[in-house]
BADRENLO-67401 format. One record per atom (N, C-alpha, C): atom name; x, y, z. Coordinates in steps of 0.02 Angstrom, whole numbers. Layout:
   lumpa        x        y        z
      CA        X        Y        Z
...
This chain:
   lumpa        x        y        z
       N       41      -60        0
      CA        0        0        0
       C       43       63        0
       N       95       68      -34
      CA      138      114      -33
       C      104      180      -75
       N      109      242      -32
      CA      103      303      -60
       C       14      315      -10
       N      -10      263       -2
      CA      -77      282       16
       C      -91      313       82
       N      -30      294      129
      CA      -49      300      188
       C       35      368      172
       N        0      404      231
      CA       42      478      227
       C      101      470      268
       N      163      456      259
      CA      206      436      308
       C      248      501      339
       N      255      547      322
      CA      277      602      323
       C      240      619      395
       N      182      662      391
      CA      121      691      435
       C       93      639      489
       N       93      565      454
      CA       80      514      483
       C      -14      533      491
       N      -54      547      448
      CA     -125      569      463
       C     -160      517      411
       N     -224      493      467
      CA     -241      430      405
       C     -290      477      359
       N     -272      420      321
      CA     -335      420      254
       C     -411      448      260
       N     -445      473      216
      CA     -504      508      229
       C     -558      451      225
       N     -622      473      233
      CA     -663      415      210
       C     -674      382      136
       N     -663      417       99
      CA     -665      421       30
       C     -619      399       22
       N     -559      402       39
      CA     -501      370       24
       C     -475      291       28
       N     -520      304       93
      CA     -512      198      100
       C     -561      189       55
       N     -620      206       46
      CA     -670      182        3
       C     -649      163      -63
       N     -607      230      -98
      CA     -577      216     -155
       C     -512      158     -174
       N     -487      155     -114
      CA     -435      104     -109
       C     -472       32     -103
       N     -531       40      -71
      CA     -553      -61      -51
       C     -587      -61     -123
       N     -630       -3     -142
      CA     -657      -30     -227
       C     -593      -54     -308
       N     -538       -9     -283
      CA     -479      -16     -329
       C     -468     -101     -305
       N     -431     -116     -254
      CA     -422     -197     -238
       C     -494     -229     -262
       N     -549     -218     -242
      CA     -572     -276     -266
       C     -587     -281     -348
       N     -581     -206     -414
      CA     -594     -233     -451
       C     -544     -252     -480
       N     -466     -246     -440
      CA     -407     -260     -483
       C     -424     -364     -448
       N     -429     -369     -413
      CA     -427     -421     -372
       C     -484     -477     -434
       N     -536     -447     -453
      CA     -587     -471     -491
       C     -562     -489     -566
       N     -533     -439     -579
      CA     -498     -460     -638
       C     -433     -493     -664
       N     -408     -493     -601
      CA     -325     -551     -602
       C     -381     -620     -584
       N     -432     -641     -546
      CA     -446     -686     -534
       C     -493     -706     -605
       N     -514     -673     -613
      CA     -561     -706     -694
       C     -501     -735     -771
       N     -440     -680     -746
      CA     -417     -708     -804
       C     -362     -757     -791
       N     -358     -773     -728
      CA     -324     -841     -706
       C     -365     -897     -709
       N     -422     -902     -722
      CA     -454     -954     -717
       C     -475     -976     -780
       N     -503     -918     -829
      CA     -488     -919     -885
       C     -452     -946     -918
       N     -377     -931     -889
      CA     -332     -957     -943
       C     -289    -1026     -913
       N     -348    -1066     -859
      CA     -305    -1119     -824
       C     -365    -1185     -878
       N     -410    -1151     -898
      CA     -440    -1216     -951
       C     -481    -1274     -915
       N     -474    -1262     -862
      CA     -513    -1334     -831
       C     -579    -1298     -828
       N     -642    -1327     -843
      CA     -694    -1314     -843
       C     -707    -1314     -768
       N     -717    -1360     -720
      CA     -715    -1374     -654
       C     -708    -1309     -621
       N     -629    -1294     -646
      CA     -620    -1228     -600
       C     -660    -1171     -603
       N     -680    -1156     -690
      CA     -722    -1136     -696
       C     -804    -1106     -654
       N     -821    -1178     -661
      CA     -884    -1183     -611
       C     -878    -1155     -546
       N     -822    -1197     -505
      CA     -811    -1173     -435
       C     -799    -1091     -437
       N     -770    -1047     -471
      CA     -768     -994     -449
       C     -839     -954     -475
       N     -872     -979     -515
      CA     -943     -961     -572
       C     -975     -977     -464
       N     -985    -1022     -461
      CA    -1005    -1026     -384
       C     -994    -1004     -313
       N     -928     -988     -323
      CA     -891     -949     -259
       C     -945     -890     -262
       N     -930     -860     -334
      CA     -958     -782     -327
       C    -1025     -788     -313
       N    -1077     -824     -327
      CA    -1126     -829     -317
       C    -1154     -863     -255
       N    -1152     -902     -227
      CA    -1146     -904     -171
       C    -1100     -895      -90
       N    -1054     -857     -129
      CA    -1026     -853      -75
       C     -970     -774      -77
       N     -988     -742     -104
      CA     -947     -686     -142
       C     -887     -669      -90
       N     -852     -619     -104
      CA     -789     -611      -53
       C     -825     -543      -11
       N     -861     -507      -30
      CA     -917     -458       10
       C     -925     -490       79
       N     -972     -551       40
      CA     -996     -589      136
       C     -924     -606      158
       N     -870     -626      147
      CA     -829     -658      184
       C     -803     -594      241
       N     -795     -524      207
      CA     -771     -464      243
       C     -821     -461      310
       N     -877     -472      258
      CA     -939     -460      328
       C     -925     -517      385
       N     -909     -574      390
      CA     -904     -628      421
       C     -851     -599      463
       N     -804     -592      438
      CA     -726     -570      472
       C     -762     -496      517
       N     -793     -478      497
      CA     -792     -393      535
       C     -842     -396      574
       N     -897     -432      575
      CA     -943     -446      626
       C     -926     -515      670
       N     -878     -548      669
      CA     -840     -601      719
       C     -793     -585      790
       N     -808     -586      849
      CA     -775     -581      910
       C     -714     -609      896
       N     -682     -574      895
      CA     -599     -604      907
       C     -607     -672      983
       N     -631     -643     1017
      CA     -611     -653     1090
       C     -649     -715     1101
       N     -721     -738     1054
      CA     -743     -775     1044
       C     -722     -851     1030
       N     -670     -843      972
      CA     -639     -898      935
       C     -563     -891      964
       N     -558     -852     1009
      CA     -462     -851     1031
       C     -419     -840      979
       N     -443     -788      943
      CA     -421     -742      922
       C     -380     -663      950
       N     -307     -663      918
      CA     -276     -607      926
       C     -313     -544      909
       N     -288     -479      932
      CA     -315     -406      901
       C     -311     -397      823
       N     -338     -389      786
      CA     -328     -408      702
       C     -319     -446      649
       N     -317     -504      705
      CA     -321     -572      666
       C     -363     -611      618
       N     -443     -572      613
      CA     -501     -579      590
       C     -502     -540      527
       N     -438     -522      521
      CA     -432     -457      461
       C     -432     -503      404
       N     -482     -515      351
      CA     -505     -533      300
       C     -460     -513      233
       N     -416     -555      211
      CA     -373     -546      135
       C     -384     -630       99
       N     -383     -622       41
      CA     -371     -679       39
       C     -331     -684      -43
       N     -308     -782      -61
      CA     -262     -767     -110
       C     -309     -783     -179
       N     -277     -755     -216
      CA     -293     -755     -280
       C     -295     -824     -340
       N     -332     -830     -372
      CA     -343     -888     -402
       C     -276     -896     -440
       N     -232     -870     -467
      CA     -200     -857     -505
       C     -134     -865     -455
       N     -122     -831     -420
      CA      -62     -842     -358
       C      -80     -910     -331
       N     -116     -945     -318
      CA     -133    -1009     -282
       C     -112    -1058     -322
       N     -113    -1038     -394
      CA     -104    -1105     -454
       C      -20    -1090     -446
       N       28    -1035     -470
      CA       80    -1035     -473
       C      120    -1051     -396
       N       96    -1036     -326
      CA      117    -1095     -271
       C       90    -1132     -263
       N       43    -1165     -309
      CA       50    -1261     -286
       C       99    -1286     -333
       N      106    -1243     -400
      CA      160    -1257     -437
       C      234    -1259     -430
       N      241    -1215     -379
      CA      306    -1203     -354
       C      300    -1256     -295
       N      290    -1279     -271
      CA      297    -1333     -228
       C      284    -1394     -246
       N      292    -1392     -344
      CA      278    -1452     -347
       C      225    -1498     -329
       N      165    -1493     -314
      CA      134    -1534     -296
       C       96    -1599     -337
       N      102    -1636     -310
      CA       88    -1718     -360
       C       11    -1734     -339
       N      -23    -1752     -372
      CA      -94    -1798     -362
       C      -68    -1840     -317
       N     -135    -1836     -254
      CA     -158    -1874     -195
       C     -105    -1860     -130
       N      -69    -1810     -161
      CA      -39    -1781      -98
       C      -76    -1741      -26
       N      -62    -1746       18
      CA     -119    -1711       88
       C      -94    -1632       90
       N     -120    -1609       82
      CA     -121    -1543       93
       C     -160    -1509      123
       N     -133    -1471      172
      CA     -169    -1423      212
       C     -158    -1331      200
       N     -219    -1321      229
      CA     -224    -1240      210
       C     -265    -1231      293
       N     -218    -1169      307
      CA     -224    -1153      375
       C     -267    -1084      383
       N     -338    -1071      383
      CA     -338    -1005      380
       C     -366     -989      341
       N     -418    -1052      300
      CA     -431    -1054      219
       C     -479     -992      213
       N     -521     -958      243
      CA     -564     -922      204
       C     -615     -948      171
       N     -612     -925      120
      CA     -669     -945       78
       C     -618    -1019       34
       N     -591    -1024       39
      CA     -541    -1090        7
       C     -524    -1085      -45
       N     -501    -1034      -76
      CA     -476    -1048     -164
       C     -410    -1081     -158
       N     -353    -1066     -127
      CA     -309    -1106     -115
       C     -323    -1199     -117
       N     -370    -1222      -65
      CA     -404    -1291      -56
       C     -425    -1287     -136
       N     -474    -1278     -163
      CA     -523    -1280     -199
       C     -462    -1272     -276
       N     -413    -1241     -284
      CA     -362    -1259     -351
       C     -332    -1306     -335
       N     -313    -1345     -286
      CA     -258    -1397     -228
       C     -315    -1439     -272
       N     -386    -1451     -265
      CA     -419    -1527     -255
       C     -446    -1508     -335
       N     -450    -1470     -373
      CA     -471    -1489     -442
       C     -412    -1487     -487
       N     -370    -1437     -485
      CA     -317    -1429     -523
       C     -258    -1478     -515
       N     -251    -1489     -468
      CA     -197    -1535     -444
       C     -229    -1591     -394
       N     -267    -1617     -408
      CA     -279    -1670     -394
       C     -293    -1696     -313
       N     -260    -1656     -258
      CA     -231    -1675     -192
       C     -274    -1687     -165
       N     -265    -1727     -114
      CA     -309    -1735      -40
       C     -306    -1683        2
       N     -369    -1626        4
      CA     -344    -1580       53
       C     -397    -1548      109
       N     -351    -1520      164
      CA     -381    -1509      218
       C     -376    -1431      212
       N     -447    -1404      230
      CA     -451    -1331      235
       C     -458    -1338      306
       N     -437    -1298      341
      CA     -457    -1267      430
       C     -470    -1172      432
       N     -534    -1197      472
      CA     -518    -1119      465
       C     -575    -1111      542
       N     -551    -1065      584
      CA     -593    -1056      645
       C     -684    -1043      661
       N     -691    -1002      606
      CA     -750     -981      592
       C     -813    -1019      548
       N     -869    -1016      586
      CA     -915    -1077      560
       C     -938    -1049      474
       N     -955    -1009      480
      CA     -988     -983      418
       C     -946    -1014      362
       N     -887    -1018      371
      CA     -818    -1006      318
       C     -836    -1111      330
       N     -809    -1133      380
      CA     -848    -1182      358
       C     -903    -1222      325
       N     -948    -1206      333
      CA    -1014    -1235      327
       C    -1016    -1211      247
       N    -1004    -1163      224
      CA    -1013    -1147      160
       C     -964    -1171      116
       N     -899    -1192      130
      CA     -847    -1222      111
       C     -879    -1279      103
       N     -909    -1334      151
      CA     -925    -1376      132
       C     -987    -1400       90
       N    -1032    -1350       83
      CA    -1062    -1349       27
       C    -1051    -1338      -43
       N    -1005    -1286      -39
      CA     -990    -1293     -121
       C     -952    -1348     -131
       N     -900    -1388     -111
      CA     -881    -1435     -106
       C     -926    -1480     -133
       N     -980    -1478      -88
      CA    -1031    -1540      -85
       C    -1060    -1543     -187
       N    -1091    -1485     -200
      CA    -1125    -1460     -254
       C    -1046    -1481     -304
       N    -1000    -1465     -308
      CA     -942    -1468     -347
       C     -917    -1562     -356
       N     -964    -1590     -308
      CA     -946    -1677     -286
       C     -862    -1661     -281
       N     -854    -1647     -221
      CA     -758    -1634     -217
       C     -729    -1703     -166
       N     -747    -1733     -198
      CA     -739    -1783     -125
       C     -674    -1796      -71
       N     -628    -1766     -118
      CA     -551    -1756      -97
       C     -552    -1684      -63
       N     -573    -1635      -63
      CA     -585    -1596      -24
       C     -625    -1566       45
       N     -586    -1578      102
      CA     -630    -1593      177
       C     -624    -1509      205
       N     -665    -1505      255
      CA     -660    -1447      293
       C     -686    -1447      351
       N     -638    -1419      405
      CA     -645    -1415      469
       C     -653    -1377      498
       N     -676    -1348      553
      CA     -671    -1291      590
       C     -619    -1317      647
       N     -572    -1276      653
      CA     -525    -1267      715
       C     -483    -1222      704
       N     -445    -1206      758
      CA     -388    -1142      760
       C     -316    -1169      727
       N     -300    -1142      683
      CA     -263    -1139      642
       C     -172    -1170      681
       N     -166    -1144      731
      CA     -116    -1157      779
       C     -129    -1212      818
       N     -187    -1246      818
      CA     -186    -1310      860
       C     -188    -1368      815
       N     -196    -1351      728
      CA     -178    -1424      683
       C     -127    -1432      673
       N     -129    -1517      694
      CA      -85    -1540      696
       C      -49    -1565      613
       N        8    -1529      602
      CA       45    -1546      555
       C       76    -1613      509
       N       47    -1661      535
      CA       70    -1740      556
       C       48    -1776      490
       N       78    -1788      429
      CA       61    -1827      370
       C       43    -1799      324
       N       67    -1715      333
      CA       40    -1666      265
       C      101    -1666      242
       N       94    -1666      165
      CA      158    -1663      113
       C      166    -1576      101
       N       92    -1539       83
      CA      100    -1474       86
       C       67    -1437      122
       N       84    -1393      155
      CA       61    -1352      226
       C       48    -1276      166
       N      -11    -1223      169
      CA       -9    -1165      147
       C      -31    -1119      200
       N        1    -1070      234
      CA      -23    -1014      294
       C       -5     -953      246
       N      -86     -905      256
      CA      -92     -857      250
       C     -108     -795      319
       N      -23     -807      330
      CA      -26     -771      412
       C        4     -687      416
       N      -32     -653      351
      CA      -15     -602      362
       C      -37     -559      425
       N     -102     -565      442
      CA     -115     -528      501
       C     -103     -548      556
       N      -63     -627      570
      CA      -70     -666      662
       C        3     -629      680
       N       -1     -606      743
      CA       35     -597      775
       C       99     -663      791
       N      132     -636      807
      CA      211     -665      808
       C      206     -715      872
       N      147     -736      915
      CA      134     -761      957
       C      102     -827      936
       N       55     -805      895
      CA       23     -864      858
       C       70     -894      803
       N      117     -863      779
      CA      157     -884      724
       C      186     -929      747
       N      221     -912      820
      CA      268     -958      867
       C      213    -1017      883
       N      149    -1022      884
      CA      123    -1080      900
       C      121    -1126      818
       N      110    -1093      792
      CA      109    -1146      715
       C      163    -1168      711
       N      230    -1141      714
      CA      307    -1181      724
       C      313    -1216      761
       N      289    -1193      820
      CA      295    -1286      888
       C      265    -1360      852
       N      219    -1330      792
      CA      209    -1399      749
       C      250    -1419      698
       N      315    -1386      662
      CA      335    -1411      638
       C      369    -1468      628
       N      398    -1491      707
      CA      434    -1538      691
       C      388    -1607      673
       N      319    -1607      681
      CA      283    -1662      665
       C      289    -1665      590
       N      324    -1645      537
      CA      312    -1636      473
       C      363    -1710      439
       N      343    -1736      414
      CA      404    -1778      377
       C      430    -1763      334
       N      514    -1787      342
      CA      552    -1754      300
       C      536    -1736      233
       N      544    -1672      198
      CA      518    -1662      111
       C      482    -1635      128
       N      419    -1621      172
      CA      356    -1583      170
       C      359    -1503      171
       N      336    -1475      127
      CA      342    -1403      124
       C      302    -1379      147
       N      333    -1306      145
      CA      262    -1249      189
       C      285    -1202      128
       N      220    -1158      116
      CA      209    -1109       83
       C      188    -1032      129
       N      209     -999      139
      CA      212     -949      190
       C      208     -887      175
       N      135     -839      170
      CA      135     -767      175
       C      141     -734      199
       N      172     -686      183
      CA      222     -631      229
       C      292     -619      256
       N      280     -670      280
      CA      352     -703      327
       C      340     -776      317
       N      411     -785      322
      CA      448     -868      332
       C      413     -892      408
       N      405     -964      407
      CA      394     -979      474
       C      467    -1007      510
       N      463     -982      562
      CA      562     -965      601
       C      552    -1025      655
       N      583    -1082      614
      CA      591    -1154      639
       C      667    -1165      637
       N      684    -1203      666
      CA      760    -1243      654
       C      753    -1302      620
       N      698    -1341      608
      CA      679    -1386      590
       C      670    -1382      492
       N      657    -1329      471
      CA      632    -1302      398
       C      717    -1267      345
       N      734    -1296      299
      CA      764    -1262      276
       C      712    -1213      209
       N      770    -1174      169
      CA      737    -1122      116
       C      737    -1134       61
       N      684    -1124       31
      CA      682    -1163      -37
       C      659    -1090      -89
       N      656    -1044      -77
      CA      667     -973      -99
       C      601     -946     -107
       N      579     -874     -113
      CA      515     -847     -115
       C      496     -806     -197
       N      454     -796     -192
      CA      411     -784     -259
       C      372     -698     -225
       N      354     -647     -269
      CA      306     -604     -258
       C      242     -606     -297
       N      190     -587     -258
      CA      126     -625     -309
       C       86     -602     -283
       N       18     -585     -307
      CA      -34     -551     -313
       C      -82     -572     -254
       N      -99     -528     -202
      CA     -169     -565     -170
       C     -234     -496     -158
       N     -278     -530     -119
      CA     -340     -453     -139
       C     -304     -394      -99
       N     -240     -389      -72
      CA     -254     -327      -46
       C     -180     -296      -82
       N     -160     -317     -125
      CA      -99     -287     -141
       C      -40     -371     -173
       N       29     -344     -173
      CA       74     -393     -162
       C      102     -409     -116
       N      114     -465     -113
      CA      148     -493      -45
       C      214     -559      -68
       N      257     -556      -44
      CA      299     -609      -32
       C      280     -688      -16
       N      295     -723      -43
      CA      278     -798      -12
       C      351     -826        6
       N      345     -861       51
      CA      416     -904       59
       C      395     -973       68
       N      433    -1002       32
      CA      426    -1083        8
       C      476    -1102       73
       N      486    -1150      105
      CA      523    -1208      136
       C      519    -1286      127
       N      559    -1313      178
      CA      534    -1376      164
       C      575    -1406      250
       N      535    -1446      259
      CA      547    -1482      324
       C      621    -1531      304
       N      680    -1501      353
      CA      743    -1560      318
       C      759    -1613      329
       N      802    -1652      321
      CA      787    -1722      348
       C      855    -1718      399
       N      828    -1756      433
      CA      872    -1772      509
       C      939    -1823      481
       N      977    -1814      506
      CA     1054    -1843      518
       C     1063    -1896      537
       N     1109    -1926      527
      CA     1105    -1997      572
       C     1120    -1964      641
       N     1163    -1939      654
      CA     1145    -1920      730
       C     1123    -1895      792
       N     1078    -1861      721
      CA     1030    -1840      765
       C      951    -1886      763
       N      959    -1924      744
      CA      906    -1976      746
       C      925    -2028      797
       N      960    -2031      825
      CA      997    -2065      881
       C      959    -2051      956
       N      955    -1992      935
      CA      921    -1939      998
       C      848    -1926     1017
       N      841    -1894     1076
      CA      757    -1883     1076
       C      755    -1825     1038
       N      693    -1805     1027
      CA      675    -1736      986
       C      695    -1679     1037
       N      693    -1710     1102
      CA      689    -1627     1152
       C      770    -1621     1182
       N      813    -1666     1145
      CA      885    -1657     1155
       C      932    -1639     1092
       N      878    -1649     1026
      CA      900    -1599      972
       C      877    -1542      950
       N      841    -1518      970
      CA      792    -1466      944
       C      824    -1397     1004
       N      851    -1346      994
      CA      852    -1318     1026
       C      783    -1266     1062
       N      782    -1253     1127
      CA      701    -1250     1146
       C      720    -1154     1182
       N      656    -1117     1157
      CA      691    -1042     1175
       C      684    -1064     1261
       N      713    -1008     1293
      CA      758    -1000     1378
       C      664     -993     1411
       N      648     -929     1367
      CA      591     -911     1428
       C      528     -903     1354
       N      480     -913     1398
      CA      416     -908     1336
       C      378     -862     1345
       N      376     -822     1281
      CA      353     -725     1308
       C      263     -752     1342
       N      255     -708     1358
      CA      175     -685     1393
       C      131     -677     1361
       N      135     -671     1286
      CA      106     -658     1239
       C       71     -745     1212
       N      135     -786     1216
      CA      128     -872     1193
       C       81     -866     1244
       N      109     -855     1306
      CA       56     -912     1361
       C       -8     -881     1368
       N      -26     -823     1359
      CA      -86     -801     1351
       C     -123     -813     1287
       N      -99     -826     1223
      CA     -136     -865     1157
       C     -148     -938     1169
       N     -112     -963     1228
      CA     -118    -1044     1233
       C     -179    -1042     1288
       N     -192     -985     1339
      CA     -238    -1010     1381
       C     -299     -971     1343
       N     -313     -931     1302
      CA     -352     -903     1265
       C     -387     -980     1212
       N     -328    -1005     1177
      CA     -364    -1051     1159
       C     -395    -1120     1163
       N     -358    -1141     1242
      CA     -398    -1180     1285
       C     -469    -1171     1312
       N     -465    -1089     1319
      CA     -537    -1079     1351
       C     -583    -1082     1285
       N     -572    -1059     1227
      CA     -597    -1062     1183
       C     -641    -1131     1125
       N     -578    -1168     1148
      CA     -594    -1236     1138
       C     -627    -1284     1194
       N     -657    -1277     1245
      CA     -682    -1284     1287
       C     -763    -1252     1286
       N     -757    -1196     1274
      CA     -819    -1166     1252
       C     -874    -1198     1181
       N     -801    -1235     1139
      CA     -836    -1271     1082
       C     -845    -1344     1089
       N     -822    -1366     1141
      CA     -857    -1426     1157
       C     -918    -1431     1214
       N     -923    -1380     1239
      CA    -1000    -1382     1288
       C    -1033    -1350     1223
       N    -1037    -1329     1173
      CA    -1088    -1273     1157
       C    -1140    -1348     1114
């Protein structure tokens, strides 16, 4: 968003101004996504986005995100902040990660699922959408349903408590989670088997466990953003000798910030099993 916001004076934007900025993203956003799909030829995909918009447009998804309690779902301050990726950026990182038919793939955070939803028609994969919020569920699994996706599942849970364990490709769109929650999605990495990549917006996820497999810049609704590719490395012979909690180096003290997202989302998840 460079030039929009006044860095000089530091004075925000007028009303008209964001207005003009969220209508610019969505019709630039509308038209990188029509002509990525366009020019990807699968009829399928076709349909699914001919359906996204119609039942499920990216309008309601803002509304979902902006009328949702953070505090509700154990959610951080801004974390509910609604972006999502582009049909067209989603095809070129599943491409960049290589991905093979019937591989497990997960999407952390899915949204409305275009990421999932090019993963299970375009490329074939077995994949898991998670995403905290019911709406984003329940409608995920309907178009699904209407699309007969049968390789495509969806869950509701917090993004930091799935467990990483037998996915070949991991995709987080963690531009808005705080560096608290980021640190909880890394405490899962080491469940990853060796080769398994992560695809990562914004920032790299900061593991010891992940080497770099290099980043790409690419289009999403609110602008460009960076992706960084990794991949989970493979262990040593001697360090396979060992337990995990005598190779892994572990940080000294754990900020206040972790232990308050961990008891936030205990209470939270507790609240979703009485309800």
């Amino acid at each position: 968003m460079g030039g929009f916001w006044d860095e000089d004076n530091r004075e925000a934007p007028s009303l008209v101004a964001l207005y003009a900025r969220g209508a610019w993203c969505a019709g630039r956003a509308l038209l990188l996504n029509v002509r990525a799909v366009l020019s990807a030829a699968t009829p399928r995909l076709w349909a699914a986005y001919a359906l996204l918009n119609v039942a499920f447009p990216a309008s309601s998804a803002y509304r979902i995100c902006h009328w949702s309690r953070e505090a509700d779902v154990g959610a951080g301050p801004g974390e509910l902040t609604y972006g999502e990726t582009l049909f067209g950026s989603a095809i070129r990182i599943l491409r960049h990660v290589q991905i093979r038919p019937g591989e497990r793939v997960l999407e952390l955070g899915a949204g409305r699922g275009i990421v999932a939803l090019v993963a299970a028609i375009v490329f074939r994969a077995d994949v898991h959408a998670f995403d905290v919020l019911w709406p984003f569920v329940r409608r995920g699994r309907l178009v699904a349903r209407i699309l007969c996706l049968s390789n495509l599942h969806w869950h509701r849970q917090d993004l930091a408590t799935v467990s990483l364990e037998n996915a070949d490709v991991v995709y987080l769109a963690g531009t808005c989670l705080q560096e608290a929650r980021r640190e909880l999605v890394a405490d899962h990495v080491q469940a990853l088997k060796p080769g398994a990549r992560i695809a990562s917006v914004s920032e790299p996820i900061a593991s010891v466990d992940l080497e770099e497999l290099g980043e790409l810049e690419l289009d999403f609704s609110w602008g460009k953003s960076r992706v960084y590719f990794q991949q989970r490395r493979a262990r040593t012979p001697e360090e396979s000798g060992h337990r995990d909690d005598e190779t892994r180096p572990r940080r000294s003290t754990e900020s206040a910030n972790s232990v308050s997202f961990r008891s936030i989302l205990n209470e939270a998840s507790s609240r979703n099993r009485t309800a």
